[in-house]
Residue frames as qw, qx, qy, qz and C-alpha x, y, z in Angstrom:
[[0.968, -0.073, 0.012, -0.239, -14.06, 35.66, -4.42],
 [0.645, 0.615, -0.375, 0.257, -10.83, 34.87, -5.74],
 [0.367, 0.558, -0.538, 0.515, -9.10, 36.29, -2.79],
 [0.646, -0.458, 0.381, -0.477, -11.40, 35.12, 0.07],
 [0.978, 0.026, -0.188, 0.083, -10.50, 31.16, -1.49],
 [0.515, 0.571, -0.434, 0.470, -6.78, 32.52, -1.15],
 [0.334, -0.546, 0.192, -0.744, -7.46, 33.32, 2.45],
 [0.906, -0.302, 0.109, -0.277, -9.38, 30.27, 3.27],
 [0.956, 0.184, -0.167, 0.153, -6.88, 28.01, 1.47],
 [0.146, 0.744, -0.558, 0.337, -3.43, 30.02, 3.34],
 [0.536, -0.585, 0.552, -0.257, -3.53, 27.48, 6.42],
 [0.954, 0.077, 0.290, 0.019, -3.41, 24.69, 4.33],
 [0.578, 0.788, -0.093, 0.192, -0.73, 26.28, 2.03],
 [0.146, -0.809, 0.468, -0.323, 1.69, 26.75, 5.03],
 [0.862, -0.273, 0.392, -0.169, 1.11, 23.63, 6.19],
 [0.808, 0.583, 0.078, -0.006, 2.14, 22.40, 2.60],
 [0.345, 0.898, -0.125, 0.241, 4.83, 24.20, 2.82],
 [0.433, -0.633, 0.487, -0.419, 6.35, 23.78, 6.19],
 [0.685, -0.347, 0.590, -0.249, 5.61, 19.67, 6.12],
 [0.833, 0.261, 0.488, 0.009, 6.11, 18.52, 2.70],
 [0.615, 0.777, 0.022, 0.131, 7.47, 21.07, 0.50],
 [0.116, -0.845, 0.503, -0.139, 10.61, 21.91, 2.73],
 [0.721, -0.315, 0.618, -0.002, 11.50, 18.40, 3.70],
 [0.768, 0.617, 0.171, -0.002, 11.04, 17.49, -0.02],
 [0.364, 0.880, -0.271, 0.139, 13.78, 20.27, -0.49],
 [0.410, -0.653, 0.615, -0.166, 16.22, 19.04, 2.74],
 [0.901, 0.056, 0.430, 0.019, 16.02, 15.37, 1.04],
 [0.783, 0.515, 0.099, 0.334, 17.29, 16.67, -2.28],
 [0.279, -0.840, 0.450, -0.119, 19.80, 18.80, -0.42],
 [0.652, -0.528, 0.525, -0.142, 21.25, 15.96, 1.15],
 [0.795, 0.066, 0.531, 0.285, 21.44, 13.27, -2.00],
 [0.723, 0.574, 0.055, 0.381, 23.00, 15.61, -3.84],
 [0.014, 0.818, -0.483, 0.313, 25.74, 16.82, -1.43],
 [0.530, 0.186, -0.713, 0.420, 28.64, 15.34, 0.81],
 [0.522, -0.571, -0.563, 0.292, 29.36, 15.76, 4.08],
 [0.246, -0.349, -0.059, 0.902, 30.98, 18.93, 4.04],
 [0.231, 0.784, 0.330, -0.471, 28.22, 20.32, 1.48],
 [0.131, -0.469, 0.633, 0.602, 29.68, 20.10, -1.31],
 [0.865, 0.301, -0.051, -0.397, 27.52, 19.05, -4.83],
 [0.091, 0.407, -0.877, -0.237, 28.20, 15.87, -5.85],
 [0.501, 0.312, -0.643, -0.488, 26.82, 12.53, -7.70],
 [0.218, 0.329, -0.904, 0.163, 28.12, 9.77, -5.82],
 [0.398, 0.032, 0.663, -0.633, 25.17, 9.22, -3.48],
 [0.756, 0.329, 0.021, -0.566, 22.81, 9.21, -6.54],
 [0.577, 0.328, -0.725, -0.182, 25.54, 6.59, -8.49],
 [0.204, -0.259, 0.791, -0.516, 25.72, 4.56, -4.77],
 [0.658, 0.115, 0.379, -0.640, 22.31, 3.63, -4.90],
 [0.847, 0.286, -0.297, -0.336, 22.46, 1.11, -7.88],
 [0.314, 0.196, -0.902, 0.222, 24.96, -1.40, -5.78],
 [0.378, 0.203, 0.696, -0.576, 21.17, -1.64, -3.81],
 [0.547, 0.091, -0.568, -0.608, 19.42, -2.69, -7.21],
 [0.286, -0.137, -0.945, 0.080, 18.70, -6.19, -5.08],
 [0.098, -0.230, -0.642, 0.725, 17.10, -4.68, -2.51],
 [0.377, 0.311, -0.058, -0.871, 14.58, -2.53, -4.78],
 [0.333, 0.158, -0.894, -0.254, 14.01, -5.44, -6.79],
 [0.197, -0.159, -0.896, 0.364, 12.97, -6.90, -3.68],
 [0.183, 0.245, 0.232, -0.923, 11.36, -4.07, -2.05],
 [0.428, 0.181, -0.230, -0.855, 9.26, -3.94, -5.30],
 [0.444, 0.040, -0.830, -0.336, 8.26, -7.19, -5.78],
 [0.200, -0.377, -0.860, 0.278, 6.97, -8.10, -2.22],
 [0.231, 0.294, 0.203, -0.905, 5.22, -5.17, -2.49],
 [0.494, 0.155, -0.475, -0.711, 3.83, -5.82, -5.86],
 [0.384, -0.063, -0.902, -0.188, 2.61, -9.32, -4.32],
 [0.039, -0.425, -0.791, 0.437, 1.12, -8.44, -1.19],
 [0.324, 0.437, 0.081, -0.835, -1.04, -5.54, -3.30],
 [0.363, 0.018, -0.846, -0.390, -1.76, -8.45, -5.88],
 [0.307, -0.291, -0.882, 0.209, -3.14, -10.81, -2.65],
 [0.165, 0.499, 0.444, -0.726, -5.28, -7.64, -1.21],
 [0.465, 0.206, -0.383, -0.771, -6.86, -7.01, -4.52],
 [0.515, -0.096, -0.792, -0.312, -7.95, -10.72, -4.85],
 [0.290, -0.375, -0.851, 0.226, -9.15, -10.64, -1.48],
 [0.230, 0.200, 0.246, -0.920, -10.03, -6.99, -0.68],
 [0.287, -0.007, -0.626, -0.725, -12.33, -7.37, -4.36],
 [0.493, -0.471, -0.721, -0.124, -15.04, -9.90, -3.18],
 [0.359, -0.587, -0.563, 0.459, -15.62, -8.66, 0.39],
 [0.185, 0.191, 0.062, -0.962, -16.04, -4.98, -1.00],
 [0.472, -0.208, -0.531, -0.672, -18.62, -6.22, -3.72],
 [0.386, -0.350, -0.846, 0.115, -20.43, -8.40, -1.13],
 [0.090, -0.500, -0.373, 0.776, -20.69, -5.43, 1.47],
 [0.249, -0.017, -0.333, -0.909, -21.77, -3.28, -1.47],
 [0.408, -0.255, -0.666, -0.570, -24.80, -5.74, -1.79],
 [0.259, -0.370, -0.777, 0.438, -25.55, -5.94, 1.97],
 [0.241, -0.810, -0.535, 0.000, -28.42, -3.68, 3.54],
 [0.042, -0.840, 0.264, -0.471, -27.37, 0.28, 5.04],
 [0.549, -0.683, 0.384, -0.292, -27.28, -1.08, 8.59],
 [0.857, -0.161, 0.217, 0.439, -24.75, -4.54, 7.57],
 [0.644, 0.524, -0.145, 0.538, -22.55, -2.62, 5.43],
 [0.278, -0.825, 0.232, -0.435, -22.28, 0.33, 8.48],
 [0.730, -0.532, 0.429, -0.016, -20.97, -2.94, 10.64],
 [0.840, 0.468, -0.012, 0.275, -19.18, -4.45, 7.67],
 [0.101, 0.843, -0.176, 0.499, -17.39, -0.90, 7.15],
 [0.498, -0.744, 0.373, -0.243, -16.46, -0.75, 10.87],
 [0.851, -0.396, 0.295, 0.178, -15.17, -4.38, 11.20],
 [0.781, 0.519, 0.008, 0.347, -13.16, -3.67, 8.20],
 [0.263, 0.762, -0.318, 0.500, -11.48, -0.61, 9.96],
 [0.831, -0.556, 0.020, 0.019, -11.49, -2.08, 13.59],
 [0.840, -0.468, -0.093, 0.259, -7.98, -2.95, 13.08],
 [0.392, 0.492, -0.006, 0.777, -6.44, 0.30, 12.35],
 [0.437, -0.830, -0.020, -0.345, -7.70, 1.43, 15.54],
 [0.779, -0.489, 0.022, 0.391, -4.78, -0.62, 17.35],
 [0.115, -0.736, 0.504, 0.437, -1.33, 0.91, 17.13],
 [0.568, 0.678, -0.404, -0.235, 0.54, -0.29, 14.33],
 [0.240, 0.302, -0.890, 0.245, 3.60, -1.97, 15.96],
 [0.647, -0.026, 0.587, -0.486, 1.01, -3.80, 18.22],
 [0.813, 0.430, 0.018, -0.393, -0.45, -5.28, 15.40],
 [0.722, 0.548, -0.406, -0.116, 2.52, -6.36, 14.29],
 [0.302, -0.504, 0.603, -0.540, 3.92, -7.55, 17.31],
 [0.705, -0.018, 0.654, -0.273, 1.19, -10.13, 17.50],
 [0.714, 0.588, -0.354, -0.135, 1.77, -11.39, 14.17],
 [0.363, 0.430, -0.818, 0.120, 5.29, -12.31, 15.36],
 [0.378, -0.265, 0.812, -0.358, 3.74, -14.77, 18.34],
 [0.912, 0.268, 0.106, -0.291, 1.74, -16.29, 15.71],
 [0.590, 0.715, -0.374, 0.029, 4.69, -16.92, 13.69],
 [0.265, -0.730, 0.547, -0.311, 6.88, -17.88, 15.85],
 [0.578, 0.332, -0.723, -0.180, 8.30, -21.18, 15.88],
 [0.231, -0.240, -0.894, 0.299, 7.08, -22.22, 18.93],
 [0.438, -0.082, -0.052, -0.894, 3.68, -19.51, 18.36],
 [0.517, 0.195, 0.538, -0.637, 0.30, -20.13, 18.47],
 [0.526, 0.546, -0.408, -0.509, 0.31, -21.52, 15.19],
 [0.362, 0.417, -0.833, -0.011, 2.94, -24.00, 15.56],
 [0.279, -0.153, 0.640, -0.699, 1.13, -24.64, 18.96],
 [0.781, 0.268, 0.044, -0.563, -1.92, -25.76, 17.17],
 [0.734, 0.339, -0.514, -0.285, -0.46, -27.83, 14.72],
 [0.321, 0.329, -0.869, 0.182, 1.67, -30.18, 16.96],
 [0.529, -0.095, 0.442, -0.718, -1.67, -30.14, 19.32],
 [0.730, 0.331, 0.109, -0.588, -2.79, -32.14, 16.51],
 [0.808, -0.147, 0.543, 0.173, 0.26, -34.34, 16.01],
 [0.638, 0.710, 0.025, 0.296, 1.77, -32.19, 12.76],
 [0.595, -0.106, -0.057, 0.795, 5.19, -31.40, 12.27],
 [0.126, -0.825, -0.143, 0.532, 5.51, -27.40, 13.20],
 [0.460, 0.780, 0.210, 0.368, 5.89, -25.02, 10.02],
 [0.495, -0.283, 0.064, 0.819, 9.01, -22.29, 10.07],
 [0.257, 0.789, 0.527, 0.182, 7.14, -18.98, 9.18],
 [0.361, -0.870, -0.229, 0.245, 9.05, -16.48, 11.05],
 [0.255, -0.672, 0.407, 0.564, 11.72, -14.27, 9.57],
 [0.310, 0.090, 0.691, 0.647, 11.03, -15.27, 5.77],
 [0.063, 0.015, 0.358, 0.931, 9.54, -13.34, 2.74],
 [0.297, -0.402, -0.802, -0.327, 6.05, -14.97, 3.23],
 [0.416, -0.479, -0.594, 0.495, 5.90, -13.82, 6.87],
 [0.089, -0.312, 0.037, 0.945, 6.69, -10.07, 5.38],
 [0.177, -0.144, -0.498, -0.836, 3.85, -10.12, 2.71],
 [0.399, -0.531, -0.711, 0.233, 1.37, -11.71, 5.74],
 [0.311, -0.470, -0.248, 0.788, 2.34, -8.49, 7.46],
 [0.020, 0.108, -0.373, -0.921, 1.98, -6.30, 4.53],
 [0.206, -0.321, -0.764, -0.521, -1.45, -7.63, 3.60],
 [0.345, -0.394, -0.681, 0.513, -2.72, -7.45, 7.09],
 [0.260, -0.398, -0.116, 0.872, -1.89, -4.27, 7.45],
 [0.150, 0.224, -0.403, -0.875, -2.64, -2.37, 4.28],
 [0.012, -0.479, -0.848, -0.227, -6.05, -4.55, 2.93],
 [0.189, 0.871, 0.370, -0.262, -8.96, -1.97, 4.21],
 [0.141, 0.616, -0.221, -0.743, -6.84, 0.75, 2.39],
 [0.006, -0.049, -0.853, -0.519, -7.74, -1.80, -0.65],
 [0.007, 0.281, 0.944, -0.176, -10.97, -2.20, 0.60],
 [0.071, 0.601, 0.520, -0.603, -12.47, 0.89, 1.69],
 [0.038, 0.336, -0.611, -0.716, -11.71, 2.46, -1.93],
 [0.179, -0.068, -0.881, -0.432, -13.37, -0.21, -3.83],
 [0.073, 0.516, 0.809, -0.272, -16.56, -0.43, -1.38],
 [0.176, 0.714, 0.459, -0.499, -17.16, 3.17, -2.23],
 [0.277, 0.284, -0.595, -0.699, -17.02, 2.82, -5.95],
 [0.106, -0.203, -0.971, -0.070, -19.21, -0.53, -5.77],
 [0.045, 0.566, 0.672, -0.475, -21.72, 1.24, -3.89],
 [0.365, 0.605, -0.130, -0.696, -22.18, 4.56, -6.51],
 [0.009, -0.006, 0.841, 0.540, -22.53, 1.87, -9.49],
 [0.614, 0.120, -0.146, -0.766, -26.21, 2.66, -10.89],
 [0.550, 0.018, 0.761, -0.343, -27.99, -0.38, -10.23],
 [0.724, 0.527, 0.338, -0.290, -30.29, -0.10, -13.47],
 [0.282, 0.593, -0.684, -0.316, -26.47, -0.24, -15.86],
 [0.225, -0.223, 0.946, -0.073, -26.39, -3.94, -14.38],
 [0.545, 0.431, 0.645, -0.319, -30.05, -4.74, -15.00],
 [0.471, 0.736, -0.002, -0.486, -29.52, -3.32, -18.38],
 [0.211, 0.584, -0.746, -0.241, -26.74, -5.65, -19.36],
 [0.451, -0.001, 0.824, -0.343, -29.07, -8.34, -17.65],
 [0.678, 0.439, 0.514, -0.290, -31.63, -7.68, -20.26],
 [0.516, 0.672, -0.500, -0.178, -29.64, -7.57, -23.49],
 [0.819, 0.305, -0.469, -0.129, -28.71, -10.96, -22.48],
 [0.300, 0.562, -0.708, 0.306, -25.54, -11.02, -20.43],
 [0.766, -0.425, -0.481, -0.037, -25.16, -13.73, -17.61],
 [0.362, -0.927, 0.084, -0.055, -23.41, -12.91, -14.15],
 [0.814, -0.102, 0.199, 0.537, -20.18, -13.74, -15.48],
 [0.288, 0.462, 0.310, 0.779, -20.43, -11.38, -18.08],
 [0.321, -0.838, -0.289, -0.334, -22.34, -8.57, -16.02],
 [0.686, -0.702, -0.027, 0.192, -19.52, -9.00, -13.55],
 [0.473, -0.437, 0.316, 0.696, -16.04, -8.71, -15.64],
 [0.235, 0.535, 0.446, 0.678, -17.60, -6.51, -18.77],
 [0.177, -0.775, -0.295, -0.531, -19.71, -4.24, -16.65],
 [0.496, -0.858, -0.084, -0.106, -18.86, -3.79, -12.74],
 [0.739, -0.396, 0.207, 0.504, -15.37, -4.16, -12.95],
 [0.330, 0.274, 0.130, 0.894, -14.39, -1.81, -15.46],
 [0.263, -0.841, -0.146, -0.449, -16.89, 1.21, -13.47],
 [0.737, -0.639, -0.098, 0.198, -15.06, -0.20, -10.65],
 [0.722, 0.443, -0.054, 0.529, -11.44, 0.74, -12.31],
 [0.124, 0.765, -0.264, 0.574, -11.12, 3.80, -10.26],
 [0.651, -0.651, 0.189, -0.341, -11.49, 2.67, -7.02],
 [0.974, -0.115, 0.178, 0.082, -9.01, -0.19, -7.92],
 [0.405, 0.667, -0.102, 0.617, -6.58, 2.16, -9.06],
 [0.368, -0.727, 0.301, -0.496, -6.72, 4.20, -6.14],
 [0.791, -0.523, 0.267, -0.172, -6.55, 1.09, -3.52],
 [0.936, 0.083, -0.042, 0.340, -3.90, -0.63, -5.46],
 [0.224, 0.739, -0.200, 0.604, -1.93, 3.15, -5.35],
 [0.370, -0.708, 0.274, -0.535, -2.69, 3.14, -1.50],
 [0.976, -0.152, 0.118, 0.103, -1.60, -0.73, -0.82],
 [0.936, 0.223, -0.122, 0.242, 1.44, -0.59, -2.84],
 [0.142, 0.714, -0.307, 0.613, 3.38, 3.16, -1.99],
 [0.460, -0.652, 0.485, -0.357, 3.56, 1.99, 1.87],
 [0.985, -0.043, 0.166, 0.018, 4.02, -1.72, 0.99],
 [0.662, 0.440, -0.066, 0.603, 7.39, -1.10, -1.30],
 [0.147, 0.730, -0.308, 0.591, 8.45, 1.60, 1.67],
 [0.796, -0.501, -0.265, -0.212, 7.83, -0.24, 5.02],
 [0.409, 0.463, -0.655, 0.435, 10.48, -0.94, 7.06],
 [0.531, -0.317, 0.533, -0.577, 8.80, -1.88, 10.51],
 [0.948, 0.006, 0.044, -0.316, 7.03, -5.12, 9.05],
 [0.693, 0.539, -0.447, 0.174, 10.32, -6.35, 7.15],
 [0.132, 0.465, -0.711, 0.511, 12.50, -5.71, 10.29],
 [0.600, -0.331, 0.488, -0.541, 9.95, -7.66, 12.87],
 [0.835, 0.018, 0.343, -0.430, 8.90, -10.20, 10.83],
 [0.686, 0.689, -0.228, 0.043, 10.96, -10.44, 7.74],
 [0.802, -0.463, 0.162, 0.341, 14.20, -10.37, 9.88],
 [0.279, -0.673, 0.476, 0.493, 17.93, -9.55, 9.07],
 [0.381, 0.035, 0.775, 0.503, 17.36, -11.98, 5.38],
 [0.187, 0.747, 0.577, 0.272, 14.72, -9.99, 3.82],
 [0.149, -0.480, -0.111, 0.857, 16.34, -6.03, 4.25],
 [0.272, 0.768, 0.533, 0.227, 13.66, -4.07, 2.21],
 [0.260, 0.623, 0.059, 0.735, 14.13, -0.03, 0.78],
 [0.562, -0.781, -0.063, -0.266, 12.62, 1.09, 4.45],
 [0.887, -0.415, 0.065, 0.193, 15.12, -0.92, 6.42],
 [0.824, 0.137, 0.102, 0.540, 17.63, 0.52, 4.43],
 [0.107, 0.647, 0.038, 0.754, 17.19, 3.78, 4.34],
 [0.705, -0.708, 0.028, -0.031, 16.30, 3.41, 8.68],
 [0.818, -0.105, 0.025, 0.565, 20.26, 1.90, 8.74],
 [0.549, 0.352, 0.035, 0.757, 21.61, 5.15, 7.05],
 [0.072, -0.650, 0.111, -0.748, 20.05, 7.80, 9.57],
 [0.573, -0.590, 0.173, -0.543, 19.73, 5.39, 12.59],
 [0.986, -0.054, -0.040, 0.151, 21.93, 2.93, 12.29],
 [0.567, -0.620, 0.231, 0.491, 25.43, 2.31, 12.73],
 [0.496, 0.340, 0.503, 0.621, 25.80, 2.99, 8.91],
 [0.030, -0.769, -0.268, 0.579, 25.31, 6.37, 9.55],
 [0.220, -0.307, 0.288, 0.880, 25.19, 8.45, 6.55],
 [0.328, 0.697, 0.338, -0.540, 21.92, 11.17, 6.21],
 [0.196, 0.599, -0.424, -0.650, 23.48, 12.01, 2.44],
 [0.189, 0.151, -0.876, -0.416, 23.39, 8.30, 0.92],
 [0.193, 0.490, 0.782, -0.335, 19.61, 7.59, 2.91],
 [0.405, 0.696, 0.019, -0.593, 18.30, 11.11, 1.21],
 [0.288, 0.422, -0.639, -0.576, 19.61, 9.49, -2.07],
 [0.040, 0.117, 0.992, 0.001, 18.32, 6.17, -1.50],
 [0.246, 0.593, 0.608, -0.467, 14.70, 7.98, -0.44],
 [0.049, -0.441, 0.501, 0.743, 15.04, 9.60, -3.57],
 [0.159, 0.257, -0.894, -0.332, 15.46, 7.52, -5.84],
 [0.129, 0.531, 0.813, -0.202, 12.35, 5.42, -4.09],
 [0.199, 0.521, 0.312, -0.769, 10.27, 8.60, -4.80],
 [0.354, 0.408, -0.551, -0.636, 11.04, 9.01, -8.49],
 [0.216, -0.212, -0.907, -0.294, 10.01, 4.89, -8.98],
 [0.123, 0.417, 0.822, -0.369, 7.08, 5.28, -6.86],
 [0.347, 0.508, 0.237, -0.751, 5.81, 8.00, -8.88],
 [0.282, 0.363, -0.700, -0.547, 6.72, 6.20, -12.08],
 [0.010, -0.235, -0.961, 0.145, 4.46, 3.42, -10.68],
 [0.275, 0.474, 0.714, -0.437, 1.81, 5.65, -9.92],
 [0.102, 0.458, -0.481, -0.741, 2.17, 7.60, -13.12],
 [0.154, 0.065, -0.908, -0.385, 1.89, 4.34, -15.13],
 [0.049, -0.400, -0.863, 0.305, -1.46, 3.21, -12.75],
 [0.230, 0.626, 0.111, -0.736, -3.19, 6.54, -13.72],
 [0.153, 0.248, -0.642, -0.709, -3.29, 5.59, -17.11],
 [0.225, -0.260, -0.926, -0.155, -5.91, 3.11, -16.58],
 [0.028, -0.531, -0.651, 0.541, -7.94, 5.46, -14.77],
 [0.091, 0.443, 0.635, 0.626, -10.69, 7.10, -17.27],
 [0.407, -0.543, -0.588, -0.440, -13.07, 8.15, -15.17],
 [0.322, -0.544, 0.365, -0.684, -14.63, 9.67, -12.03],
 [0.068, 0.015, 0.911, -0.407, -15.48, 6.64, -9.27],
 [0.423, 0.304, 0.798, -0.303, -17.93, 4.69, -10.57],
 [0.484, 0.721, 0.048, -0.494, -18.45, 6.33, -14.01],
 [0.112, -0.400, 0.782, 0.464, -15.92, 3.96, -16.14],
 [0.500, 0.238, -0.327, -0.766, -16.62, 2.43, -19.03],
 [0.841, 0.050, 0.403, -0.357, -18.09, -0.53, -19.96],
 [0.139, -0.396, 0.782, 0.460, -16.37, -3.22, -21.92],
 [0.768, 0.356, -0.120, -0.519, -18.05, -4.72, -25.13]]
């Protein structure tokens, strides 16, 4: 048995191996050598004259995975409570726009934005003074939310949906009202799924570089955008990018590290505050 799993599980193991475990190795290669190949520090000490930039990086992340929790939250529970055949169209419009390309998506973002967009267009239609949205932090966490929400969503719908129906009714009849029934009882069961979607919002939000550079402009350089400059820019240098990407790894896992702690439980099986 043993050795037919070994068997089944070899194409994935190569893969593993070949697309995640070698590159893994060619990154720490690189931020801890020169150019000539030689060991050395400097790349790893380099990185802390970009402390702003993480900082940044971490924070507009950490807000635009704040704003998709407060909005993903309601519109999963709602869908939970819809019929099979609305949540099935729920579900869909939720993923509709991950069917377009990416950079499309983000593309049209910037003609909303745009100081003479479809936005501004509106407002002055109406005899308001036009609003300057385009190239600042707000414009990047717009993007970021866009983008990344269903991965907040889809998580949380399918923990909402495996909550036991007759826990709620059971906290109904011992008293509780739907205040209490809602942040004692379905929000902690819900913990895992809000773990998970806040893990899958925040690790591409705090690495992006595509939103930052369209939308965010040249005043808002984020850990992506920086680490793009050092292997495709005129800052050319593959040894202080593999340290930078680093360095991003190690916090991102210390983020997700810390976010696992709060996760007890299989989806949908957490506990129940008193």
């Amino acid at each position: 048995m043993k050795a037919k799993s070994r068997l089944l599980s070899a194409p994935y193991t190569v893969w593993m191996t070949i697309f995640i475990v070698l590159p893994m190795l060619l990154v720490a290669w690189f931020a801890f050598t020169d150019r000539a190949g030689h060991f050395t520090l400097e790349n790893i000490l380099s990185v802390g004259q970009y402390s702003n930039v993480f900082l940044r990086s971490i924070w507009l992340g950490a807000v635009a995975t704040f704003i998709s929790l407060v909005m993903g939250y309601p519109l999963a529970y709602i869908i939970s409570k819809m019929s099979a055949k609305r949540q099935s169209v729920m579900v869909m419009l939720v993923m509709l726009p991950m069917w377009m390309n990416f950079l499309l998506r983000t593309y049209a973002w910037m003609t909303l934005l745009e100081d003479n967009g479809l936005i501004n267009a509106a407002l002055k239609a109406f005899g308001l003074n036009g609003i300057h949205m385009i190239n600042t932090a707000g414009a990047v966490v717009l993007g970021m939310v866009y983008n990344y929400i269903p991965y907040m969503i889809l998580p949380l719908y399918s923990v909402l949906t495996k909550i036991d129906q007759s826990v709620i009714e059971a906290a109904e009849d011992l008293g509780a009202n739907s205040r209490q029934v809602f942040f004692k009882v379905v929000v902690p069961m819900s913990m895992p799924g809000i773990i998970s979607g806040v893990t899958m919002v925040f690790v591409p939000a705090v690495s992006t570089f595509i939103i930052s550079k369209m939308l965010g402009g040249g005043a808002n350089l984020l850990i992506g955008d920086l680490i793009d400059m050092q292997f495709l820019g005129s800052a050319y240098n593959p040894n202080l990018g593999s340290a930078i990407s680093l360095v991003l790894m190690v916090i991102i896992l210390i983020c997700m590290g810390i976010m696992n702690q709060f996760d007890d439980g299989e989806p949908g099986e957490g506990g129940v505050l008193l």
